[in-house]
DRENPA-3360 file (N, C-alpha, C; in nm, 2 decimals, always signed):
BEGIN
1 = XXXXXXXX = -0.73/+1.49/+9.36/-0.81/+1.46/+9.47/-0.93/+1.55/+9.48 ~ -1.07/+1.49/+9.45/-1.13/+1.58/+9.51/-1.18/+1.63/+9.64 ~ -1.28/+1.75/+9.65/-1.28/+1.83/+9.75/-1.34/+1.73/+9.88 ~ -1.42/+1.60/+9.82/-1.46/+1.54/+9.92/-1.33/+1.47/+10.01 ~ -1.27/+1.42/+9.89/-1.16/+1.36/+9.99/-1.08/+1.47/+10.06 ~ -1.07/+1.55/+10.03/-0.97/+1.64/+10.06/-1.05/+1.67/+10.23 ~ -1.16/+1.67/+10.23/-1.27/+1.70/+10.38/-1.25/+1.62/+10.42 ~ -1.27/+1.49/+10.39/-1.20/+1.34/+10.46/-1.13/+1.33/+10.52;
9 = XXXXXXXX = -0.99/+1.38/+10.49/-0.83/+1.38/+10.51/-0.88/+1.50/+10.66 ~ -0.89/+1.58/+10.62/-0.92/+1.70/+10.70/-0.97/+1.65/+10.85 ~ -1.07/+1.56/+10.82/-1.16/+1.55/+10.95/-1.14/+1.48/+11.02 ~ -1.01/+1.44/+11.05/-0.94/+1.36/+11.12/-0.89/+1.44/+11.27 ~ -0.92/+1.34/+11.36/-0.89/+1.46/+11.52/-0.87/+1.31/+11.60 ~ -0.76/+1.37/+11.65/-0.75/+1.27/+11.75/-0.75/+1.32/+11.91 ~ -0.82/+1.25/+12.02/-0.84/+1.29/+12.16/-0.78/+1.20/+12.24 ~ -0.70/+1.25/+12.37/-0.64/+1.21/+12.43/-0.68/+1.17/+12.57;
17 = XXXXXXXX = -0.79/+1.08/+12.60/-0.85/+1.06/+12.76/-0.78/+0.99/+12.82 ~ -0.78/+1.02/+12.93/-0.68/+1.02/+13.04/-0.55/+0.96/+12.98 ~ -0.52/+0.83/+12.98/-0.36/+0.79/+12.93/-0.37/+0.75/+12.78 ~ -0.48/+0.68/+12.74/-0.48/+0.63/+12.60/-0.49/+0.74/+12.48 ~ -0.47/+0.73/+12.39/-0.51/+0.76/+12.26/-0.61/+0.68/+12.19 ~ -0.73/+0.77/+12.15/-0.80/+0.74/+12.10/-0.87/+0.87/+11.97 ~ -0.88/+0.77/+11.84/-0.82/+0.81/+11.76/-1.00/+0.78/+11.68 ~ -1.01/+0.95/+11.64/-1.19/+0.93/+11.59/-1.18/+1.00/+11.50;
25 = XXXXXXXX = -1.22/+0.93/+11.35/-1.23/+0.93/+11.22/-1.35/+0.97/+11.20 ~ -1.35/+1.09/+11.11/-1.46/+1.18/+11.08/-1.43/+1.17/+10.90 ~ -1.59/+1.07/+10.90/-1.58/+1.08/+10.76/-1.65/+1.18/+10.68 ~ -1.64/+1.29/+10.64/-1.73/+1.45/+10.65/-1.79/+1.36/+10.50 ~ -1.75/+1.28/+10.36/-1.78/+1.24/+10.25/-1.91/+1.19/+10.25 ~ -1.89/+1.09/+10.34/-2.03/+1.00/+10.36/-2.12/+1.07/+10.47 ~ -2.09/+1.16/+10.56/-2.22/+1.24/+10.60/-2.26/+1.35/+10.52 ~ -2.19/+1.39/+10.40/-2.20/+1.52/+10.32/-2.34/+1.46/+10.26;
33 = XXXXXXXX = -2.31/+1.33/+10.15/-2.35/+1.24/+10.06/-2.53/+1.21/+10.10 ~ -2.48/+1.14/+10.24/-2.61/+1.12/+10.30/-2.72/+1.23/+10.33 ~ -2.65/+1.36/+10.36/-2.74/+1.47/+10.43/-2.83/+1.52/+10.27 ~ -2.72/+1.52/+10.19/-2.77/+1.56/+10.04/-2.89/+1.46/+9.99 ~ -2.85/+1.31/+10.00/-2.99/+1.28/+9.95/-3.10/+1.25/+10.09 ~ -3.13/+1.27/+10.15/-3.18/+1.34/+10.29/-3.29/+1.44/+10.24 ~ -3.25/+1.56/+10.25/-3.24/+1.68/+10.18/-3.34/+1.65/+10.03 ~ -3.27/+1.63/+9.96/-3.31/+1.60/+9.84/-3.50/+1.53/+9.82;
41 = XXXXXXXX = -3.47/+1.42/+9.91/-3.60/+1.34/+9.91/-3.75/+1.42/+10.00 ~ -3.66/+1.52/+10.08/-3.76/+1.59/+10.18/-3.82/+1.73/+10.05 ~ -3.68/+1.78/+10.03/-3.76/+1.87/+9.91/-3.83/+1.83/+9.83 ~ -3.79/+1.74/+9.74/-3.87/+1.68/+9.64/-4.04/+1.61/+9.69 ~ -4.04/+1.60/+9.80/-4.22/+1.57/+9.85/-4.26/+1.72/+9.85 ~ -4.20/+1.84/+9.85/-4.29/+1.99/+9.91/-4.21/+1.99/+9.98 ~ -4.15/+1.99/+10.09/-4.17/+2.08/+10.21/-4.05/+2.21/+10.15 ~ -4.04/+2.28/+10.28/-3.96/+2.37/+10.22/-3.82/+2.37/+10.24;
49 = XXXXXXXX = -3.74/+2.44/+10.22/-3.58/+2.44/+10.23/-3.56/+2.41/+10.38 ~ -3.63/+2.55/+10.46/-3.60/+2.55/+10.59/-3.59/+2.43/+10.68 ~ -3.71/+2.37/+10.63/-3.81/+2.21/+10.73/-3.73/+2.16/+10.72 ~ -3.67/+2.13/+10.56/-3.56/+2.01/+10.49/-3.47/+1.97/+10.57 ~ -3.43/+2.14/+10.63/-3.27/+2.19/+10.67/-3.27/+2.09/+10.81 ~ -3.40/+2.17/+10.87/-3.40/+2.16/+11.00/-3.44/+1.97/+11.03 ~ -3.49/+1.89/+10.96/-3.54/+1.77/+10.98/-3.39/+1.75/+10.95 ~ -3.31/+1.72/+10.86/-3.18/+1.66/+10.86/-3.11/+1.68/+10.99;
57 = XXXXXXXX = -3.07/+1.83/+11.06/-3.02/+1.84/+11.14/-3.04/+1.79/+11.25 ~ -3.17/+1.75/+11.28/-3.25/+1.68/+11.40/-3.22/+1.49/+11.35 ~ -3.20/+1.47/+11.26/-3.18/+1.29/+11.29/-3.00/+1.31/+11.27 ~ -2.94/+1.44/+11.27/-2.80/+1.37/+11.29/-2.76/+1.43/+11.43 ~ -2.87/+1.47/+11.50/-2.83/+1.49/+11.66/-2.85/+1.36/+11.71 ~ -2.88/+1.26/+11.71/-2.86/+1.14/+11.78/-2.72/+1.06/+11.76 ~ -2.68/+1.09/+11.65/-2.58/+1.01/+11.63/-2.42/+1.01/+11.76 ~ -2.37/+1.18/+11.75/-2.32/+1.20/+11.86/-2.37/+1.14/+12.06;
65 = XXXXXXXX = -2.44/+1.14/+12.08/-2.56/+1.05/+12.20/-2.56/+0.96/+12.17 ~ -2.56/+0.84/+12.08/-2.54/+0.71/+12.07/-2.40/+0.65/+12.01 ~ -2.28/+0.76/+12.01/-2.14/+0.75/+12.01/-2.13/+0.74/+12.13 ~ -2.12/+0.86/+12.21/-2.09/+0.85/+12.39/-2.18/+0.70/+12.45 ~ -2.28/+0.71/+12.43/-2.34/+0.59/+12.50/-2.25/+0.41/+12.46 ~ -2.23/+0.39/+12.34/-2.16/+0.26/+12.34/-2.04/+0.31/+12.32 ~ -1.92/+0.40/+12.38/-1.86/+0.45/+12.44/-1.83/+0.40/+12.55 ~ -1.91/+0.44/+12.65/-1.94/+0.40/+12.79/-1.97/+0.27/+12.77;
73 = XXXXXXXX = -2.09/+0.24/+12.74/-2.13/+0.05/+12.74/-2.01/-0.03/+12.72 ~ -1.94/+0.02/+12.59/-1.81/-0.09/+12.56/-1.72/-0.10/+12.71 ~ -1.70/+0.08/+12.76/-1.63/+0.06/+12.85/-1.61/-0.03/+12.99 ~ -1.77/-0.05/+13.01/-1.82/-0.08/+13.14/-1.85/-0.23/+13.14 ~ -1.86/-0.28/+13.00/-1.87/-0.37/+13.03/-1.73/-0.44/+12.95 ~ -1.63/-0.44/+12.97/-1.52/-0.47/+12.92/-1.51/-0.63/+12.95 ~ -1.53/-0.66/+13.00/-1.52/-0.82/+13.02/-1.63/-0.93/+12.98 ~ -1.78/-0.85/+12.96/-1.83/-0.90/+12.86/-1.86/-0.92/+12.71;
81 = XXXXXXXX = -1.78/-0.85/+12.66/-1.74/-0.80/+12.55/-1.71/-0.85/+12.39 ~ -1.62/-0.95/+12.44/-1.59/-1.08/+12.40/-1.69/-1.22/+12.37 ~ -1.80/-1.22/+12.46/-1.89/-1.30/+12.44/-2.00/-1.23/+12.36 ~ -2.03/-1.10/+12.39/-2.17/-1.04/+12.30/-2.11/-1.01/+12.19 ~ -1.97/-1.00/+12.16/-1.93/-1.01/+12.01/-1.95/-1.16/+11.94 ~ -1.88/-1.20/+12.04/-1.89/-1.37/+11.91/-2.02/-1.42/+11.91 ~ -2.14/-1.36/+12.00/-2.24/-1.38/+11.95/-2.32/-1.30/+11.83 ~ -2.30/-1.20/+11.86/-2.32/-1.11/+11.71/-2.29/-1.16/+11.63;
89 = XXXXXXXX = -2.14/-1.25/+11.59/-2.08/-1.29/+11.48/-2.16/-1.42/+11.45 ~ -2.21/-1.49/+11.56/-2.25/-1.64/+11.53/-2.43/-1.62/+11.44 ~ -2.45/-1.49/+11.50/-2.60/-1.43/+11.46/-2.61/-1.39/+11.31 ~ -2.49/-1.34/+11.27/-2.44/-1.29/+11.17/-2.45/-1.40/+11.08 ~ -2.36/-1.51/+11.07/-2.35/-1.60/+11.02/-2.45/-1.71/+11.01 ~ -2.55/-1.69/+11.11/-2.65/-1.75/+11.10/-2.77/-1.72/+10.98 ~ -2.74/-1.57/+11.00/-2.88/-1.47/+10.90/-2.77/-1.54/+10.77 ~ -2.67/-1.55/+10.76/-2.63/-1.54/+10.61/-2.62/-1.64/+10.55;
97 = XXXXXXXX = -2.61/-1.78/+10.61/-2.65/-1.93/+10.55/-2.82/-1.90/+10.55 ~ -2.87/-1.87/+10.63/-3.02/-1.88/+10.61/-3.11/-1.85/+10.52 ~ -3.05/-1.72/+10.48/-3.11/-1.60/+10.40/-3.07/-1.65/+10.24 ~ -2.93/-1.62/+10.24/-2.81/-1.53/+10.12/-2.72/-1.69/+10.01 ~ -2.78/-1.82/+10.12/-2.75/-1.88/+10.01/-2.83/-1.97/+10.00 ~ -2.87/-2.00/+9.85/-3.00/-2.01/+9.78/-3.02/-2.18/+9.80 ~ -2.86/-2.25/+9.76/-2.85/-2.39/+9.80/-2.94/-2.46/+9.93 ~ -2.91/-2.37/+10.03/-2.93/-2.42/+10.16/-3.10/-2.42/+10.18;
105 = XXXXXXXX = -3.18/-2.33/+10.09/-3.29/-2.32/+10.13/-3.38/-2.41/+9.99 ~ -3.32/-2.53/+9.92/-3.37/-2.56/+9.82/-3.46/-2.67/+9.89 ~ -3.44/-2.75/+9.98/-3.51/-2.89/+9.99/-3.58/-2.86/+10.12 ~ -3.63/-2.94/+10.17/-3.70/-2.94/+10.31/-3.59/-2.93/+10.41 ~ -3.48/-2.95/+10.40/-3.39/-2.98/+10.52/-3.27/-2.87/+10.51 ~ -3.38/-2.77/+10.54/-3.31/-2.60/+10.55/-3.23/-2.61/+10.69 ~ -3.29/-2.63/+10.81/-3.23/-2.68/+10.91/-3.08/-2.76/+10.91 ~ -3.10/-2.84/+10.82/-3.00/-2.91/+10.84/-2.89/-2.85/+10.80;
113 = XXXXXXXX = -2.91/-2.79/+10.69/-2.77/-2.74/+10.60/-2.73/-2.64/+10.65 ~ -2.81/-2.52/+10.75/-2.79/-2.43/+10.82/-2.69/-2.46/+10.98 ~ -2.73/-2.58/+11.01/-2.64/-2.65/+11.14/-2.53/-2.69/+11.05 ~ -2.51/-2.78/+10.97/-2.38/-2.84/+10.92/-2.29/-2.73/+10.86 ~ -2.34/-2.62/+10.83/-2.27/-2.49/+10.78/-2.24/-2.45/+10.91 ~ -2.27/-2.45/+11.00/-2.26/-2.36/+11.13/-2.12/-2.45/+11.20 ~ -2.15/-2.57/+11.20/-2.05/-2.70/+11.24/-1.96/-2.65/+11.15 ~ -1.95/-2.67/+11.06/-1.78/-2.66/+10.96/-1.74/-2.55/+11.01;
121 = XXXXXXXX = -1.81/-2.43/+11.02/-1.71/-2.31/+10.98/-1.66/-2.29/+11.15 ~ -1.74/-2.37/+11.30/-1.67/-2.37/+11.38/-1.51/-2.52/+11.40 ~ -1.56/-2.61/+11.33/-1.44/-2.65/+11.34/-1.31/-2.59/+11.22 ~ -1.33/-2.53/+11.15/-1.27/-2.42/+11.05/-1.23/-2.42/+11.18 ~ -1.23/-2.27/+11.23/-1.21/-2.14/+11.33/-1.12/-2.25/+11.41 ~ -1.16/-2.38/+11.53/-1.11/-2.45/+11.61/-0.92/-2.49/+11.56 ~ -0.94/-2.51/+11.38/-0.84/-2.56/+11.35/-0.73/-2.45/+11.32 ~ -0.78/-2.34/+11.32/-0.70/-2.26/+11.25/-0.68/-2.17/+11.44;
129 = XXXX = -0.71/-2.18/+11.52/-0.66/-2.17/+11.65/-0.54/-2.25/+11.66 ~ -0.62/-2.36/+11.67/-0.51/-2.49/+11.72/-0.39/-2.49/+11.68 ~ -0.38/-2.46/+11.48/-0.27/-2.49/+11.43/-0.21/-2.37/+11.41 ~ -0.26/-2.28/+11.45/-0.18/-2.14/+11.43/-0.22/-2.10/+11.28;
% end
């Protein structure tokens, strides 16, 4: 095992608010990875070690501030939650017939094949409710 995984395993903490458990995974591998080539790209233009240091540390202060914030948002809006997801998902699915498959965008009638893909995979989903 190496030392990365071994920080991985490590950076596990779990917090206990009010009755629930809630359980927050600290992947130290993939922030290590990321700050290194970060780092790397800042040195290699010039600047100095210091700037490097200090510019990495300043874009991973947001991240903590925008954990607590959709924290709270998930929280508060608990009942809408369900709908701004399965729209994300239908947005999702939309960008990926449109974009990612090459068939759909061969003829003039991109439209079309983007609706009829959109239709199947909801009656998919309908059938696989219905029938368990």
């Amino acid at each position: 095992m190496s030392t990365l995984e071994k920080m991985k395993y490590k950076g596990k903490v779990k917090l206990k608010p009010q009755k629930n458990y809630m359980k927050c995974d600290i992947n130290l591998s993939f922030n290590i990875s990321s700050e290194i080539s970060e780092l790397t790209v800042l040195l290699h233009k010039g600047m100095s070690q210091k700037k490097a240091f200090m510019i990495g540390q300043f874009s991973g202060m947001v991240e903590p501030i925008a954990g607590v914030l959709g924290a709270v948002l998930a929280i508060t809006m608990r009942n809408i939650l369900p709908f701004t997801l399965s729209f994300a998902a239908g947005a999702m699915i939309y960008v990926v017939i449109e974009e990612l498959i090459p068939e759909s965008q061969m003829m003039e009638t991109t439209k079309i094949a983007t609706i009829g893909a959109m239709v199947g995979f909801t009656i998919m989903m309908l059938l696989d409710v219905a029938l368990g």
